[in-house]
C-alpha positions in Angstrom: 42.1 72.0 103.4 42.4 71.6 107.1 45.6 69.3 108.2 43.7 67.8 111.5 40.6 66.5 111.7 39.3 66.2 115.4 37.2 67.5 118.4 37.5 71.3 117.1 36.5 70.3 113.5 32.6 69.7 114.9 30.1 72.8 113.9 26.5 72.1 115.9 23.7 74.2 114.6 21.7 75.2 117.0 17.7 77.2 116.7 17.3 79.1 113.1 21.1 78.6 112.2 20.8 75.6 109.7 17.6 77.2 107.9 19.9 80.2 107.2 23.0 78.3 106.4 20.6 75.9 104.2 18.0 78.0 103.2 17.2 75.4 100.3 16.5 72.8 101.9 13.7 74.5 103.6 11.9 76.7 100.9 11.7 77.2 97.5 14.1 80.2 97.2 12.9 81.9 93.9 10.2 84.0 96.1 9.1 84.6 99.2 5.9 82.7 98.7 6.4 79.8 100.5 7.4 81.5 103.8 4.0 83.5 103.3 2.1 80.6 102.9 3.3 78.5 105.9 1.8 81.3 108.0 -1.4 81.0 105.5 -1.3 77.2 106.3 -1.3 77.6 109.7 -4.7 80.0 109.5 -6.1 77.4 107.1 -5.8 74.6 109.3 -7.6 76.8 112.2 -10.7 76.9 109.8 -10.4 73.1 108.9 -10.5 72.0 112.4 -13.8 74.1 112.6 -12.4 77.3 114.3 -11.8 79.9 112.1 -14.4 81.8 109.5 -12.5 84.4 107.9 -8.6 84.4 107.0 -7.4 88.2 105.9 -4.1 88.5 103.7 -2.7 92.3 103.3 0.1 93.1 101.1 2.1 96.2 102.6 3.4 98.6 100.2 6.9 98.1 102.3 6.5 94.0 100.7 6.0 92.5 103.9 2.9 90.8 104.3 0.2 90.0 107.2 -2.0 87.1 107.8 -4.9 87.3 110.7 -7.1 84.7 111.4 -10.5 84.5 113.5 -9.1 80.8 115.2 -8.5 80.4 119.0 -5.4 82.0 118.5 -1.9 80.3 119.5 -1.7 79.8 123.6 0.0 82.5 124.6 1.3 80.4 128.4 5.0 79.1 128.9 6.0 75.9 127.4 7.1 73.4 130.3 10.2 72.2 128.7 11.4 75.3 127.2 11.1 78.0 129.6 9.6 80.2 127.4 6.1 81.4 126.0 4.5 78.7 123.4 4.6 81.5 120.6 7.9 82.0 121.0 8.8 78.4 120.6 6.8 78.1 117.5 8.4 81.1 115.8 12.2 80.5 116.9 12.7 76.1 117.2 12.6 73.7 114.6 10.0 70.4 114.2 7.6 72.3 117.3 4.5 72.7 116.7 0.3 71.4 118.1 -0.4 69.4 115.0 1.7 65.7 116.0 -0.9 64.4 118.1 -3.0 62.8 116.0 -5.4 61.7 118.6 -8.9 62.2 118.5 -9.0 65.1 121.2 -5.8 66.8 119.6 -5.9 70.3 118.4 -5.3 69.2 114.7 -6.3 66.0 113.7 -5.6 67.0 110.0 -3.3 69.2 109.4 -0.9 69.9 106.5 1.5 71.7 108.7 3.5 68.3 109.7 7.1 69.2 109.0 7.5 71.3 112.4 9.7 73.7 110.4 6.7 75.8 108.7 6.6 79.4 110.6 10.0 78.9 112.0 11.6 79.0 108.9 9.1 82.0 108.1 10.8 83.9 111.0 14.5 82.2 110.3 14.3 84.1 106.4 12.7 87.3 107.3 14.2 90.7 108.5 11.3 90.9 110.9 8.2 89.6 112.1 5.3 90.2 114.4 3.0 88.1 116.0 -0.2 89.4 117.3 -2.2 87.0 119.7 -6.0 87.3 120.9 -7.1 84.9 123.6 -8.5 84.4 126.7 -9.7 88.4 126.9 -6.5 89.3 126.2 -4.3 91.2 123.7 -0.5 89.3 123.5 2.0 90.5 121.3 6.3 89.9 120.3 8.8 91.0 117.9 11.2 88.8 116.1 14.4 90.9 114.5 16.6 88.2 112.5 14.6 85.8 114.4 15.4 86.7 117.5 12.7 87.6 119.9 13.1 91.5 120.6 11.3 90.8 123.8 9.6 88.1 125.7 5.6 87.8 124.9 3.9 90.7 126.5 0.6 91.6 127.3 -0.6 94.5 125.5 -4.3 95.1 126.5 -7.5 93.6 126.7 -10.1 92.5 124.3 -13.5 90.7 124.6 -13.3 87.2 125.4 -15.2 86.1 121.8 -12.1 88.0 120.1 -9.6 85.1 119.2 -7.0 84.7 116.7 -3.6 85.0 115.5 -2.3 88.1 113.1 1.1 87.1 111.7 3.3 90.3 109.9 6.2 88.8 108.4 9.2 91.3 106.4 11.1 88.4 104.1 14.7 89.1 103.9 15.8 89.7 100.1 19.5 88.5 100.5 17.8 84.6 100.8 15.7 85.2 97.3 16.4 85.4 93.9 13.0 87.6 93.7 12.9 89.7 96.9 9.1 90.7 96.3 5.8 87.8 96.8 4.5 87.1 93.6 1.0 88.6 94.2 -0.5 86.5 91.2 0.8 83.4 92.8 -0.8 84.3 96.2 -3.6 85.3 94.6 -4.4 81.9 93.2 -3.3 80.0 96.5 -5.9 81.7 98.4 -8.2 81.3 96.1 -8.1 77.2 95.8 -8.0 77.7 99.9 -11.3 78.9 99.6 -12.4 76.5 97.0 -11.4 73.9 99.7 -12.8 75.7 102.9 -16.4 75.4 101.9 -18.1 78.4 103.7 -14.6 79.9 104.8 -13.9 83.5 103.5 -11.0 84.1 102.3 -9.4 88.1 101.0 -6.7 89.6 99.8 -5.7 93.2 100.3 -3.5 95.1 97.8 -2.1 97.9 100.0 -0.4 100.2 97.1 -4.0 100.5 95.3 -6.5 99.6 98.0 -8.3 96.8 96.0 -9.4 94.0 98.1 -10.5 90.6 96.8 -12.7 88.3 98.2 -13.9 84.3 97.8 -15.4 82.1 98.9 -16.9 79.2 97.4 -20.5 77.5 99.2 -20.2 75.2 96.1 -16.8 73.7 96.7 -15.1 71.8 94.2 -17.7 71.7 91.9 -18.5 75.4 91.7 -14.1 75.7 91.5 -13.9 73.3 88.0 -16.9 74.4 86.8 -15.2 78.7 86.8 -12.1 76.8 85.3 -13.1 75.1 82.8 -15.7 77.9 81.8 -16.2 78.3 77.6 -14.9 74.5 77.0 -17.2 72.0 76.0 -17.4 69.2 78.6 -18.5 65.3 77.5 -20.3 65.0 81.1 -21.4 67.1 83.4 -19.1 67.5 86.6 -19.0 64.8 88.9 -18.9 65.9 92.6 -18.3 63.0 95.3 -17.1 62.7 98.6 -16.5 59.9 101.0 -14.3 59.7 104.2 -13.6 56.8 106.2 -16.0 56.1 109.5 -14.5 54.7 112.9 -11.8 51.5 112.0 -13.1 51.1 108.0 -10.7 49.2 106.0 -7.6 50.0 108.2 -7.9 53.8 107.8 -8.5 56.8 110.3 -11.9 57.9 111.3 -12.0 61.2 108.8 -9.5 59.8 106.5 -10.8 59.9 103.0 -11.5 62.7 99.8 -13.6 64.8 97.9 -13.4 65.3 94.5 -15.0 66.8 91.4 -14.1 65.2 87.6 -15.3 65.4 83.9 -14.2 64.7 80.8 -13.8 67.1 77.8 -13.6 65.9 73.9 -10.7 68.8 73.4 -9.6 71.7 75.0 -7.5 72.0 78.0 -7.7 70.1 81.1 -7.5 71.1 84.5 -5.6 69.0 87.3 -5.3 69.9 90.5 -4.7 68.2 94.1 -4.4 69.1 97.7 -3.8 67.1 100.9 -5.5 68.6 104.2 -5.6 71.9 102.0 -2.3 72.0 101.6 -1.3 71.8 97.0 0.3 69.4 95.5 1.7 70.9 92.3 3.5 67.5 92.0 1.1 65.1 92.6 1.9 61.8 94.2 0.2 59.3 95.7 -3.1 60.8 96.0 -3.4 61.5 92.4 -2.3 57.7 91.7 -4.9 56.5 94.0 -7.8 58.9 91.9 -6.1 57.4 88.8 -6.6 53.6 90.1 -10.2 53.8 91.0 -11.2 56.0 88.4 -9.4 53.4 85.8 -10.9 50.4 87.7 -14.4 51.9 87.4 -14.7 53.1 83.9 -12.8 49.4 82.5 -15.1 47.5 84.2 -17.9 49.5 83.2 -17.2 49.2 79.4 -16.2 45.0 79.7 -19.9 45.0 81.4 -21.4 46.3 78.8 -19.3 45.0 75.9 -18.4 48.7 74.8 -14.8 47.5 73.9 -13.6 46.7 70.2 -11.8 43.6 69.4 -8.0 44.3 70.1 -8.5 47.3 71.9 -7.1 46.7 75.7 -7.2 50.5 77.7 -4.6 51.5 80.3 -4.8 54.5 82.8 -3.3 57.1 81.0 -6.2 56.5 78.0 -9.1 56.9 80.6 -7.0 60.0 81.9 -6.1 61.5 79.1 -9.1 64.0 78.7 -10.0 64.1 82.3 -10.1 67.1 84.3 -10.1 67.0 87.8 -9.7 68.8 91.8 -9.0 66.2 94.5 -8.9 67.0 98.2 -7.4 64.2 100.2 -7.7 64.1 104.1 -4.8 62.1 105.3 -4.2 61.7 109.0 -0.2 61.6 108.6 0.7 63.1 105.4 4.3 62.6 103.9 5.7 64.9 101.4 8.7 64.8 99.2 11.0 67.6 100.5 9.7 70.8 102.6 7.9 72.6 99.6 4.9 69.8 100.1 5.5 69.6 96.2 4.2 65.9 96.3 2.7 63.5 98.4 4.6 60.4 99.1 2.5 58.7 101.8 2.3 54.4 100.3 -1.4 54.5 102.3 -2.8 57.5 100.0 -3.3 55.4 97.4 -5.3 53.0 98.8 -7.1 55.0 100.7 -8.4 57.5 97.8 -9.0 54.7 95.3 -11.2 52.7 97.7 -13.1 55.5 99.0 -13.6 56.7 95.4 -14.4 53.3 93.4 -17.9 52.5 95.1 -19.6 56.2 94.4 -18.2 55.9 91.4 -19.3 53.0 90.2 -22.4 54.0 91.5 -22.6 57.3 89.0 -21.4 55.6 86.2 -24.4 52.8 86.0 -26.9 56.0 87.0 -26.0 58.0 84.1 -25.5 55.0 81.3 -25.2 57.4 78.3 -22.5 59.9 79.9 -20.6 56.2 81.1 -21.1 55.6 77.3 -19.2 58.8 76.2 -16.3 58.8 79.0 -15.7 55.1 77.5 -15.6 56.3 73.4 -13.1 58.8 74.4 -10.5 56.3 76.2 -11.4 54.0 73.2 -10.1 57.0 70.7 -7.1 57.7 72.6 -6.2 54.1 72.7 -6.5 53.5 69.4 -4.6 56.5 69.0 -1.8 55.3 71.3 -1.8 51.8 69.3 -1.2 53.6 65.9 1.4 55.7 66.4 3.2 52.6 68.3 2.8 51.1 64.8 4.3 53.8 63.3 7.4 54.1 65.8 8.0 49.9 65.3 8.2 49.8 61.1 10.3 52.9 61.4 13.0 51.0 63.4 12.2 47.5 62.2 15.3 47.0 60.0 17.8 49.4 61.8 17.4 48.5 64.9 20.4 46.7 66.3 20.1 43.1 68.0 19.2 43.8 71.6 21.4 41.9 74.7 20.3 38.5 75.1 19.9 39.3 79.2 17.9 42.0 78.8 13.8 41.4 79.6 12.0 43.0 77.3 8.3 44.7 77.1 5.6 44.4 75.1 5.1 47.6 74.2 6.5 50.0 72.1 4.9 52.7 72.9 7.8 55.1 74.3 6.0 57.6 76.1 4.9 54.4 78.6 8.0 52.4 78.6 10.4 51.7 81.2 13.9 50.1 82.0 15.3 49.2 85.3 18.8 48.7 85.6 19.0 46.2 88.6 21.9 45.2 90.1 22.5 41.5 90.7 21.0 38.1 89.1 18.7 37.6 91.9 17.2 41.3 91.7 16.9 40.7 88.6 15.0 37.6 88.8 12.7 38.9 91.4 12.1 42.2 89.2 11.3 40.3 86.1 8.6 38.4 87.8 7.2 41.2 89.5 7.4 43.9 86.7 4.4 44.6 84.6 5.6 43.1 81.6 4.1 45.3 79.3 6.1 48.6 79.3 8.6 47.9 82.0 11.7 46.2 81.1 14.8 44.7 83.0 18.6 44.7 82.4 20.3 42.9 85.4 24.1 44.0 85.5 26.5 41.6 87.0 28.8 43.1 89.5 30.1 46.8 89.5 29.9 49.0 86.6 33.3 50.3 85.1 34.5 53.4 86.1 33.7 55.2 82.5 35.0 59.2 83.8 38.1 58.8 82.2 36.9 56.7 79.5 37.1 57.7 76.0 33.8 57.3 74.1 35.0 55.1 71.4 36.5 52.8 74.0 33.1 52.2 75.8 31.8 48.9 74.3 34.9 46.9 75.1 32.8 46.5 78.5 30.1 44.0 77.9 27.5 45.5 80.8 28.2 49.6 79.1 27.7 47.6 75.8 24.5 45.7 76.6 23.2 49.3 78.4 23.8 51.7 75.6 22.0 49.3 73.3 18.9 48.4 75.6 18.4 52.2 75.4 18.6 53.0 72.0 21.1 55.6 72.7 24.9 56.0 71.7 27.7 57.3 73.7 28.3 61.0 73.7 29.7 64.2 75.1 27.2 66.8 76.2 28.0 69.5 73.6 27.4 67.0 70.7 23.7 67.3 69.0 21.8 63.6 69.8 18.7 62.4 68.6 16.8 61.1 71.2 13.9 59.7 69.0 15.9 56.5 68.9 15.7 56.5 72.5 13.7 53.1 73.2 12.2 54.1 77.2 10.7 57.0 78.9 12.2 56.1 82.0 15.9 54.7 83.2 15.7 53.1 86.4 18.6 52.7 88.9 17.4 49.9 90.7 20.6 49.0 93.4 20.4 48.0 97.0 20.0 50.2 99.9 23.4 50.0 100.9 26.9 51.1 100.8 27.9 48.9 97.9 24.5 49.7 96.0 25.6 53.8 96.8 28.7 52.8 94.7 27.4 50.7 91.7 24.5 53.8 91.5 27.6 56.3 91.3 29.5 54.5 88.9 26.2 54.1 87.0 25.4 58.1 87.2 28.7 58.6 86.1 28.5 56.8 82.7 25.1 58.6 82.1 26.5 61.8 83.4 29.9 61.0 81.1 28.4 59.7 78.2 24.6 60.0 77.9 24.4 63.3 79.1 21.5 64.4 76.8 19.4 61.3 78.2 19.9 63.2 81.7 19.1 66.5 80.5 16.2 65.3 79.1 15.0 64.0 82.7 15.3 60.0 81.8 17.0 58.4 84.3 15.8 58.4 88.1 17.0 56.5 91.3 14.7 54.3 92.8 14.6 54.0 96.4 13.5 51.2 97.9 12.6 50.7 101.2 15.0 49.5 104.2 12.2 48.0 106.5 9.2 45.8 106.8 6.6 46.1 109.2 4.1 43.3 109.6 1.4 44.3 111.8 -1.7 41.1 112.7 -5.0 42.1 112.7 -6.7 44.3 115.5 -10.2 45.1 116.1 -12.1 45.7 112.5 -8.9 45.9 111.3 -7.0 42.9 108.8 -3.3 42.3 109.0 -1.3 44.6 106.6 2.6 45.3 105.6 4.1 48.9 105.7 7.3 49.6 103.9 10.1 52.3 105.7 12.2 53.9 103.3 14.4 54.8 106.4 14.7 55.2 110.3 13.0 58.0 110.2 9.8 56.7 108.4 10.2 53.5 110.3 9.7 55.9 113.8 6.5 57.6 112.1 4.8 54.4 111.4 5.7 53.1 114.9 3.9 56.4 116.2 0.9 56.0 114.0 0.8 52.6 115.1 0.6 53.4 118.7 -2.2 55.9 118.1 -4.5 53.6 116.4 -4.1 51.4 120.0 -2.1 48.4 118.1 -0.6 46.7 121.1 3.1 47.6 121.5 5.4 45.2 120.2 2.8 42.9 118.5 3.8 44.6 115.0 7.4 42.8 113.4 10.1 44.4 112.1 12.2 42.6 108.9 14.9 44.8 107.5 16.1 44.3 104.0 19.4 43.4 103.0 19.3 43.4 99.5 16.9 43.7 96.6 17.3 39.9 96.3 15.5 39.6 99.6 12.4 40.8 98.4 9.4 38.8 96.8 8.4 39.7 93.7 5.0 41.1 94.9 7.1 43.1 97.9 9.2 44.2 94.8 6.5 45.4 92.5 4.2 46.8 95.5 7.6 49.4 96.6 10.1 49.7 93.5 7.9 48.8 90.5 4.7 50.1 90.3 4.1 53.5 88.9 1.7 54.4 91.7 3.2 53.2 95.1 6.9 53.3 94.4 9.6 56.7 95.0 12.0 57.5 92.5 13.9 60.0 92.4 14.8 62.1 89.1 18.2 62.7 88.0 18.5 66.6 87.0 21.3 68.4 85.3 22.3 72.3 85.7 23.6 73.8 82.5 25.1 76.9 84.5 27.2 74.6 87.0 28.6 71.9 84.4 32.0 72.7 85.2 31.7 72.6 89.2 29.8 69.2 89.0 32.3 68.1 86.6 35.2 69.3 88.9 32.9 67.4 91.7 33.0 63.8 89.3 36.8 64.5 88.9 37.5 64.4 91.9 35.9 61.5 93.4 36.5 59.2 90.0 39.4 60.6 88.8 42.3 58.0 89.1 45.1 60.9 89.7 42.8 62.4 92.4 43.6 59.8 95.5 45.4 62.5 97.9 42.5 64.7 96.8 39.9 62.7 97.8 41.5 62.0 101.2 41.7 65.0 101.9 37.6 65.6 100.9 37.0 62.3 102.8 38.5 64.1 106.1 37.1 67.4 106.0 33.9 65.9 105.5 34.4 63.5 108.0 32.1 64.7 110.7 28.8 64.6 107.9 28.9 60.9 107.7 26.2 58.7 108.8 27.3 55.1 109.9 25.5 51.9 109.1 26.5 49.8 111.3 
């Protein structure tokens, strides 16, 4: 450890250095896949602005990989600020890029491409990279070795002034991969669902080492995609393809905003689920997918109360409508946000609204067209329901008698169905009151805690329920005490989810440590098994009145950052400056219960994150929990505390 901390101590990263130092944080490090796609991305969203026809993808037999596109190609002039060509900026600096102006004259106006770090972190991971550029009757090319440019962008010939586009050859660099080769099948299906999504686009892939090239493209879109993937099961309904997109000031969205989708429902079999955003996958789902969810559910529960198709007792809930549903949704969002640089999962709180109102009226539509398929869609959410209803039977005289007597402070749900259940563990009387009237008091429950969790790292097991709050928790959950080589049953385990629900602040950073701790200590099992999560909510408020066609609405900030992006998006949709309020939270007491439920509560609008464990580096993150709890570690942690010292961000 250092002995001084001061002026010297401070490291500033400067171009490609922080992708290489923190290559995780940037990709998804198993294989070079994602690196390849951010160029494939970029290609993509030429032909989704209208300006490319055909995207070509060759796998080298050296591994690296090219990408040429027939678009207007990137301009190939010098970039006023930087001093340098536009290419070479958008290969060699971080969060640059033509797709943040979101106006209605910008070059993208969707775009999936909205980190700024896509083909930068392409170069910043690859032993080499060449970028060939065809524009304005000219041939333009440059070299990138380690990310550095070899040369300045050069003229290399001329071409005819219709040639335009962009070729991108990218080496990845093995030493950042645990796989140093792309996974070819993996490619293979990306491009695939590109052309599923690029209607009239065609898209190939060229295997080098054999010669074999393959070739889609689908004029049938979705429809003709679901309909090859779900080909020799027996569907209930015929595939429903709809679209709708949002026309100029409708219902507070963009002009463009808005989806397409294609859905049907099978009696057995497997289903099929996937999701994009401006063409971009969303392995993960988010709010996109919880938006399809809403207005599908909406729909087909009204339609069955309508017609009286509902048996006496029998009340459904999303997950029985979507249980046998397969479905591809395309989402056009004019600001996407994802969860982390991967673009695993869409996170932006508009994205549900906007896909379940755009989805609900067309639906609604097709369902009283086409009574008998309605009929059948409704029989099997009625099945699964009642399926869901016995086996929560089951689960409830199997505990009845051994069940022990649950904390008196704890709110309990309805429901015992597990697989649905929730409990947040919120911190303060106040929270607590606010989350118990804004909960859905069916599956979610709520233990307030009083005050700051005991420091359990050095507590023995046996010693636990001296503490009433440790006491009251591992009995809410169903779960006792133990140490993560013991064998656990986790039947008894009494919700699917284990919400950390703390304020936003430094003292709600320490009761959600000391919390992580006892699960981490003690109910290590229930974290392995991917039960307890961290919600976030948000730090800020934004009230903004009414403009135009447009009503008054609130948007929630998780952070300065958000708060910034929905300043800018404000801006561009011509809401007067400084008409919009800002209210920042101090506390989970300040909030309503409907501001509660609307961005900590409910399933489909709120962020959590999931607590994860790593087998292989137990005994690092155990030397890591050591030191900061241990009671013998004090000069330890100091001296942490001031090597660290430059990484911390002050709230003042």
């Amino acid at each position: 450890m250092p002995k001084s901390y001061n002026e010297s101590s401070f490291k500033v990263l400067r171009g490609l250095d922080p992708v290489r130092q923190r290559p995780g944080m940037y990709t998804n490090l198993e294989s070079p896949n994602h690196i390849i796609a951010e160029v494939v991305d970029n290609a993509c969203d030429e032909a989704l602005a209208g300006h490319a026809r055909n995207i070509q993808v060759i796998a080298h037999t050296d591994g690296s990989v090219s990408v040429q596109d027939d678009g207007r190609g990137i301009p190939v002039g010098i970039h006023a600020e930087e001093g340098k060509s536009v290419v070479e900026v958008a290969f060699t600096m971080l969060h640059s890029g033509g797709k943040f102006d979101k106006t209605t004259d910008g070059a993208y106006q969707f775009a999936g491409g909205l980190h700024g770090v896509g083909v930068a972190v392409t170069n910043a991971l690859s032993k080499k990279v060449e970028v060939t550029v065809s524009r304005d009757a000219g041939q333009y090319s440059i070299t990138f070795l380690d990310g550095v440019a070899e040369h300045p962008l050069k003229k290399t010939g001329p071409c005819p002034r219709s040639q335009t586009g962009t070729t991108v050859r990218a080496w990845p660099n093995p030493r950042y991969f645990d796989n140093p080769g792309v996974n070819l099948a993996q490619l293979e299906r990306s491009l695939r669902s590109k052309a599923v999504l690029l209607s009239g686009a065609t898209i190939s892939l060229t295997l080098e080492k054999t010669g074999e090239t393959r070739t889609w493209i689908y004029p049938d879109g979705l429809r003709g995609y679901l309909a090859e993937s779900l080909s020799g099961f027996e569907l209930a309904t015929p595939i429903i393809f709809q679209e709708k997109f949002a026309r100029k000031s409708e219902g507070g969205f963009a002009e463009g905003e808005g989806a397409s989708w294609a859905l049907t429902w099978s009696a057995e079999g497997a289903v099929i689920r996937e999701s994009y955003v401006n063409l971009i996958p969303t392995p993960s789902g988010g709010t996109h997918e919880a938006g399809l969810r809403d207005g599908i559910f909406n729909s087909v529960r009204q339609f069955a109360e309508l017609h009286g198709l509902l048996p006496k007792g029998v009340k459904l809930v999303p997950e029985d409508v979507f249980s046998r549903l397969s479905f591809v949704l395309s989402a056009k969002v004019l600001d996407p946000q994802f969860q982390g640089q991967t673009k695993d999962k869409l996170v932006s709180r508009d994205a549900v609204k906007l896909v379940s109102s755009m989805l609900k009226d067309p639906l609604d539509l097709w369902l009283n067209d086409h009574i008998e398929h309605a009929k059948r869609i409704v029989e099997l959410a009625i099945e699964q329901a009642q399926a869901r209803m016995r086996s929560a039977q089951k689960v409830e005289k199997k505990k009845g008698s051994s069940v022990a007597v649950l904390p008196g402070k704890l709110t309990d749900c309805s429901s015992r169905d597990t697989a649905r259940t929730e409990l947040f563990l919120v911190e303060g009387d106040s929270a607590g009151g606010s989350a118990k009237q804004g909960r859905n008091k069916e599956f979610q429950a709520v233990l307030p805690l009083r005050g700051k969790v005991l420091n359990t790292f050095e507590v023995e097991k046996d010693r636990l329920f001296s503490n009433n709050e440790i006491h009251d928790i591992a009995v809410a959950i169903g779960v006792d005490p133990h140490a993560p080589e013991d064998t656990v049953d986790l039947s008894s385990l009494r919700y699917s989810g284990i919400f950390i629900m703390a304020d936003a602040d430094v003292d709600g950073a320490h009761i959600s440590t000391l919390l992580l701790t006892l699960f981490y200590r003690h109910f290590y099992r229930v974290v392995e098994a991917g039960k307890v999560f961290l919600a976030q909510p948000p730090l800020f408020r934004i009230d903004v009145p009414a403009h135009g066609k447009t009503q008054a609405r609130k948007i929630y900030a998780l952070n300065d950052a958000e708060l910034e992006v929905i300043q800018d998006k404000l801006r561009k949709e011509k809401v007067r400056e400084g008409s919009w309020t800002i209210s920042r939270f101090k506390g989970l007491g300040e909030m309503s219960p409907e501001q509660l439920w609307d961005t900590t509560l409910n399933p489909d609008t709120r962020r959590a994150l999931c607590v994860k464990v790593d087998a292989s580096s137990y005994k690092a993150t155990m030397g890591m929990f050591n030191m900061l709890m241990g009671k013998q570690e004090a000069a330890t942690r100091r001296a942490w505390l001031e090597y660290h010292g430059n990484e911390v961000e002050v709230d003042i």
